[in-house]
N, C-alpha and C positions, 0 to 999 in steps of 0.2 A: 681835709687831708686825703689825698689819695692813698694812702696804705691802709684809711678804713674800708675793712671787708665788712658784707651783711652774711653774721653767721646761723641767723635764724629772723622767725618774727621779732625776736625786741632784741635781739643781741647781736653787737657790732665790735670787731677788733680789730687791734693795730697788731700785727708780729711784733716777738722779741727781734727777729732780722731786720725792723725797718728801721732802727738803729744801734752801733756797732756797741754802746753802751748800756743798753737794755737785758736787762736778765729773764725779764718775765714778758711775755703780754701785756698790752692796756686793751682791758674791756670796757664795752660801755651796753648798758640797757636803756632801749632806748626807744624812738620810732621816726620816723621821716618828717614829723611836724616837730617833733622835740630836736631833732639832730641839727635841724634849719639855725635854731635859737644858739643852740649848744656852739655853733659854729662860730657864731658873731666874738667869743673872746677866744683866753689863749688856756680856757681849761684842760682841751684835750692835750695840748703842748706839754703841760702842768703833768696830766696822768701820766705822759711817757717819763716824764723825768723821776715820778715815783717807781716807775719799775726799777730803775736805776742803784735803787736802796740793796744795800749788803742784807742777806738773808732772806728777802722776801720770794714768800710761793705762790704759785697756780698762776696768779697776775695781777696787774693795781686792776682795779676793781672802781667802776663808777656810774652813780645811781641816776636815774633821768631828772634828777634836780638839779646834775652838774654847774656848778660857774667857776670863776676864777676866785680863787682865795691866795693866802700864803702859805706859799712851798706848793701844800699839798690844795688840788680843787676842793673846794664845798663839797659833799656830796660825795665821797670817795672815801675806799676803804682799803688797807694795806697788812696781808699779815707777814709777818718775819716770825721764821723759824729761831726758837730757844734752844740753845742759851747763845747761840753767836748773832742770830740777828739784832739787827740793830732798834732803838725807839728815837723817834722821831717827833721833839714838840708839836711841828708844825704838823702834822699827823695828826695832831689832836684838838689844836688850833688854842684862839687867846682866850676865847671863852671857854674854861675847860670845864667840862657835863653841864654846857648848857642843854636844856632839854625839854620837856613838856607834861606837865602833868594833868589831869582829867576827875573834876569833880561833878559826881552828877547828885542832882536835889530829887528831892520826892513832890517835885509839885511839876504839875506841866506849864505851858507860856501863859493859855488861857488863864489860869491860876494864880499867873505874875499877875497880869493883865497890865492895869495903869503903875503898877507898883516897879516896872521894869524901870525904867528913869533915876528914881530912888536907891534902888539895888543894885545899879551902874556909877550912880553917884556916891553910893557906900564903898563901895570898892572903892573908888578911886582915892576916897579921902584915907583907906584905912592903909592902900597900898603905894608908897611913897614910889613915883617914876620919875625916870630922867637921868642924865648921867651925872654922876656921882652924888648921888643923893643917899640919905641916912635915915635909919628908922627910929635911931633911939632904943632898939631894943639891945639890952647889954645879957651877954652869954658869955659862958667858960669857952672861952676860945679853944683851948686847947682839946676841950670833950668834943665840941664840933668837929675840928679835923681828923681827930683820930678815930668817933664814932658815927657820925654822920646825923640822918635826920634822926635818928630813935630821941637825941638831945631834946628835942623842939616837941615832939608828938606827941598829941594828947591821946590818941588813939595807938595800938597795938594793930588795928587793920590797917593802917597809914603806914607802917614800917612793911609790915607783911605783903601788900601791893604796890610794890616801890623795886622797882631795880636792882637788884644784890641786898633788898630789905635797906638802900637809902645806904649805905657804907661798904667803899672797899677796901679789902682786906691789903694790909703793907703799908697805909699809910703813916708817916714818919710827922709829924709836927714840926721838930726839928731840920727837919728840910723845907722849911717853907719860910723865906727869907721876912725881917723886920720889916721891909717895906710894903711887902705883901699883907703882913698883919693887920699893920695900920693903916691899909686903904680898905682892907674888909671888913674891919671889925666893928664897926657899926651899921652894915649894910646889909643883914640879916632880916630880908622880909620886905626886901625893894627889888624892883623891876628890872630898873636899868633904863637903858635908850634902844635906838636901832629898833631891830624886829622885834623886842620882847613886846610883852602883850599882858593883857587879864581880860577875855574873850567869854559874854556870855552868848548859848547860844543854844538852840531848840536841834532836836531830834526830828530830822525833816523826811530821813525814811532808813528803812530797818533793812539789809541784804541778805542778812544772815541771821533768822530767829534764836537759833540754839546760842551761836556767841553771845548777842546782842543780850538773850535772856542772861548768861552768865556773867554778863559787864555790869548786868542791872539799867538795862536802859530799855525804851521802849520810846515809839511816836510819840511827839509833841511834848516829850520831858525838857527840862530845863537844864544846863550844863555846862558847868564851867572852866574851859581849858585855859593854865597858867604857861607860859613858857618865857623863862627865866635862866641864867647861869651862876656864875661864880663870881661875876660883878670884879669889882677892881683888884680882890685876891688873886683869883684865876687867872686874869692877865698879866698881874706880875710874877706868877709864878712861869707863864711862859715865857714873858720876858728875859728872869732870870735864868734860866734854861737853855734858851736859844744861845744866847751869848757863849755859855761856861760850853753846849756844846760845837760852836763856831771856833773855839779854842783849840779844841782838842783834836779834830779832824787830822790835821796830820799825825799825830800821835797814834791813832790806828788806822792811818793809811785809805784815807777814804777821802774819794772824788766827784764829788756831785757838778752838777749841771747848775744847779742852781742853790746860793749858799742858803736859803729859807727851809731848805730839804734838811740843813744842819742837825744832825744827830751821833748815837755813839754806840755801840754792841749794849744792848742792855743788861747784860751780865759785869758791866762795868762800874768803875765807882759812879762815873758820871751818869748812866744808866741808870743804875740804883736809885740814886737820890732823885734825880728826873721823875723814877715811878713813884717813889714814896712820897713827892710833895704832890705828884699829880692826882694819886689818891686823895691825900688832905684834901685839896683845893675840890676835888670831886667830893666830896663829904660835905664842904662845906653847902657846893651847890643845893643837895637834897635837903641841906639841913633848912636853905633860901626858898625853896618852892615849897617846903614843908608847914614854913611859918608865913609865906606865903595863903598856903591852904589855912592855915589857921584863922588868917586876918579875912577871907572869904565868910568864913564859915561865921562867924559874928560879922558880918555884913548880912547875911544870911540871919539871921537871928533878930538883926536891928529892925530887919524889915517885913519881914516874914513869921518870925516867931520861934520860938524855942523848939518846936516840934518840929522844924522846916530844918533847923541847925542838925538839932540831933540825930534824921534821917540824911542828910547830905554826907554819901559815900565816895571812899574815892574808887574808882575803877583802875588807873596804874600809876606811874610815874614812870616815865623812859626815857634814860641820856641820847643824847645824838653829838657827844665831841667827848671821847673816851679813848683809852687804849687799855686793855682786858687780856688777859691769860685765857687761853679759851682751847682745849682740844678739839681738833677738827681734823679728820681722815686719821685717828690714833696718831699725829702729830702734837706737842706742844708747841702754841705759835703766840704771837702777840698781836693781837685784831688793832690794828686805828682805825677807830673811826670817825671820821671829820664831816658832819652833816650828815649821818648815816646812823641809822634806827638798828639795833636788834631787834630781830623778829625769830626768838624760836617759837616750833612746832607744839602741836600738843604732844603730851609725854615728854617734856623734856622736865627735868629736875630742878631746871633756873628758875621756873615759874612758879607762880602759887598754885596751889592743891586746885581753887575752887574754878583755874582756869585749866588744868592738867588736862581736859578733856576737848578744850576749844582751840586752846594757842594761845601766846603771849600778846594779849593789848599791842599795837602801836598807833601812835596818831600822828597822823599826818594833816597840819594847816595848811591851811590857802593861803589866802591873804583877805583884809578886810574887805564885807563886800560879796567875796566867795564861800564857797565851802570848807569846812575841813573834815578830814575821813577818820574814823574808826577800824582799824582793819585789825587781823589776828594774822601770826605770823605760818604758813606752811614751811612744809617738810624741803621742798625749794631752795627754800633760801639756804638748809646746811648744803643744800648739793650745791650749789652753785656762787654762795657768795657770802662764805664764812657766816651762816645766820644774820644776815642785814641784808633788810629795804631802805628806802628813802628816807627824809625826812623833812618833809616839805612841797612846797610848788619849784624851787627855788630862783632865784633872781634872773629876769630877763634883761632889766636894764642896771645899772647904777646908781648909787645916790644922788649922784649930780646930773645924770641923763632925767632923773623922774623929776626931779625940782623945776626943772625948765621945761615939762609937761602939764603941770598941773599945780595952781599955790592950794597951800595947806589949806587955806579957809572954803575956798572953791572945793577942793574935797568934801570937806567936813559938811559941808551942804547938801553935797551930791549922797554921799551915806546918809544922812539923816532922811532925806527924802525917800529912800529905801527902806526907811522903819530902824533904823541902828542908830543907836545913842551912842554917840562917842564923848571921851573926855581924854584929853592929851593933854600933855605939858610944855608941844611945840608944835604950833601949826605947820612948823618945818621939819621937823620930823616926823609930821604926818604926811605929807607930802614924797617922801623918801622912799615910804611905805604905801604908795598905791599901787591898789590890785594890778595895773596895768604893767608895773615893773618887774612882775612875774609871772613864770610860765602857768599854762592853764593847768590846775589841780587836776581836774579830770583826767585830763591826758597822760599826768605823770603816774595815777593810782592805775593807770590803765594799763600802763607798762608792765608795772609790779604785780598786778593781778595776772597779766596774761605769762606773766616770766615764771608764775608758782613763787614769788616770790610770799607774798602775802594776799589775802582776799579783804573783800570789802565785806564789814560788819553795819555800817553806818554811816550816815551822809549827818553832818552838825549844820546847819547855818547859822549866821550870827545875828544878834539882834541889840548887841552891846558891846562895845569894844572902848578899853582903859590902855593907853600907848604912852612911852616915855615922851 
């Protein structure tokens, strides 16, 4: 696009004047090797039409993991001012608080040693993957949505190092339609398909001794990162959403570019209940990665031993497909974030106590094969991008561009020959998922570090990966 200007080392913008419908800026962080990728779809297109949104400040906002999604890019964040700005499904996307959670053990690789196969294999059996798949685990539905993970946890530090403590506040039950129930309600403690994961993987080197001591991790630890969503409730609850707000658009006079941008003033009825199921269904998520964690942690036990259980902590949990109340510049605004990490500072009040001093955890994956990072959030990210980094490599190609790259089994070969045990439930959806079809991790943590967005705590590599 020629109306992108370079307005620094990693940050590039389009003017609100480069077109007539635009109210804000589209930003992007970025850098010359990542913008090349960025280029090949029609994300930055996507950004301008989010500026476009009634209510929204400063400017759409988008992280160097940018790709194309619905309505709004992957990777992109949007805040509207309250009470007249608007909420926006697609803002928050179909998987609502998908996200990624971070278990670290007390034993290092060497320690796993031949046992790592086994404890890859335990996983896989305990954690059901694939799309629409069911655990059998039967819960009070209704305490799930309304309380989130506290439901599921066996630990009081698992709620405590969890994003909003695993529950946010507003959610309604009630707004979260019959269909949505009964696609979720037995899927508490499963994976999913696509990009979700159950990644084990070693501590390959430390950046930052002080965070890293207060994450509880060190070299050559053993560590296990979940990233999981809302599974078949979350989608129907955006589903349901999208539609009721596609309805209403002329009713409060609003003209998008593109009807996926569909949303309402969120001080509306439609509004309202948009937030209060998106909460539920955000509930739900932590309550999935939480019981998630549980079914690890006796994988961890089966094979390692009660002592191995009982030490395996977790270090955080963080949504990356939310929309949040969040003060920022002594404004009330509504943060989306679609593929995009909170990362506050230390001293912030979101966080727990025992991180108050280093910054809020986030992780950002690779893809299988690569790395994935540990970083803590800076003081950066509130000045420049409503508190969010990345979250992710994210996609260079397509599902159907990587399939006709590489078959699943030819993969599954190629990793295994690198020392990573896999176990999948579709050669084809491993295939989807090769490292190839996404941007270089390095590159994009590089952006984020050098924008003050967030710093590097920790380099993960994998040594075991569980895929739908």
């Amino acid at each position: 696009m020629s109306e992108l200007r370079r307005i620094d080392e990693t940050t590039y913008e389009i003017s609100a004047e480069a077109r007539s419908d635009m109210r804000v800026p589209a930003r992007l962080f970025a850098d010359e090797e990542i913008l090349a990728a960025i280029r090949l779809d029609h994300s930055l297109e996507q950004l301008q039409n989010v500026a476009t949104l009634p209510g929204i400040v400063d400017a759409a906002i988008a992280m160097p993991d940018i790709h194309q999604g619905y309505g709004f890019p992957v990777g992109g964040l949007a805040a509207t001012e309250l009470p007249d700005g608007v909420v926006s499904p697609g803002g928050v996307g179909y998987d609502i608080n998908c996200g990624v959670r971070l278990l670290a053990l007390p034993v290092g690789v060497e320690e796993l040693g031949e046992r790592r196969e086994a404890f890859v294999h335990a996983i896989s059996r305990s954690v059901p993957a694939g799309a629409g798949k069911e655990s059998g685990k039967r819960v009070d539905l209704e305490a799930v949505l309304r309380d989130g993970g506290r439901v599921v946890a066996d630990r009081a530090e698992d709620v405590e190092r969890t994003e909003s403590q695993g529950r946010l506040e507003g959610a309604d039950p009630a707004s979260v339609s019959e269909r949505a129930r009964q696609r979720g309600a037995a899927q508490l403690g499963t994976m999913g398909s696509g990009n979700h994961f159950v990644e084990v993987q070693r501590v390959d080197e430390i950046f930052d001794p002080a965070a890293a001591d207060a994450y509880g991790l060190q070299t050559g630890q053993v560590t296990v990162l979940v990233h999981s969503g809302s599974r078949g409730l979350g989608h129907q609850v955006c589903s349901d959403y999208v539609k009721t707000m596609d309805s209403v658009l002329a009713r409060y006079g609003i003209s998008l570019p593109d009807r996926q941008l569909s949303c309402a003033p969120a001080s509306s009825p439609e509004g309202r209940a948009y937030l209060a199921a998106m909460a539920a269904a955000a509930n739900f998520a932590w309550a999935n990665r939480q019981e998630i964690a549980n079914r690890v942690r006796r994988a961890v036990a089966r094979v390692l031993g009660g002592e191995a259980e009982s030490g395996t902590h977790q270090v955080y949990d963080v949504a990356h497909n939310v929309a949040k109340i969040e003060v920022h510049g002594g404004r009330e605004v509504l943060v989306h974030r679609k593929g995009a990490t909170r990362a506050f500072p230390a001293g912030s009040d979101e966080i727990p106590v025992a991180y108050s001093e280093v910054g809020q955890p986030v992780f950002i994956p690779g893809s299988m094969g690569t790395a994935s990072y540990v970083l803590a959030g800076e003081r950066g990210s509130m000045e420049r991008s409503f508190g969010t980094t990345c979250h992710g490599a994210g996609r260079r190609l397509s599902r159907t561009a990587a399939r006709k790259e590489v078959h699943g089994a030819d993969l599954r070969r190629q990793l295994e020959q690198q020392g990573i045990v896999v176990r999948t439930a579709s050669n084809k959806g491993l295939a989807e998922e090769a490292p190839f079809a996404y941007k270089d991790v390095e590159a994009v943590v590089g952006v984020v570090a050098r924008a003050g967005l967030a710093r590097r705590v920790a380099r993960l590599v994998p040594i075991g990966v569980v895929k739908g």
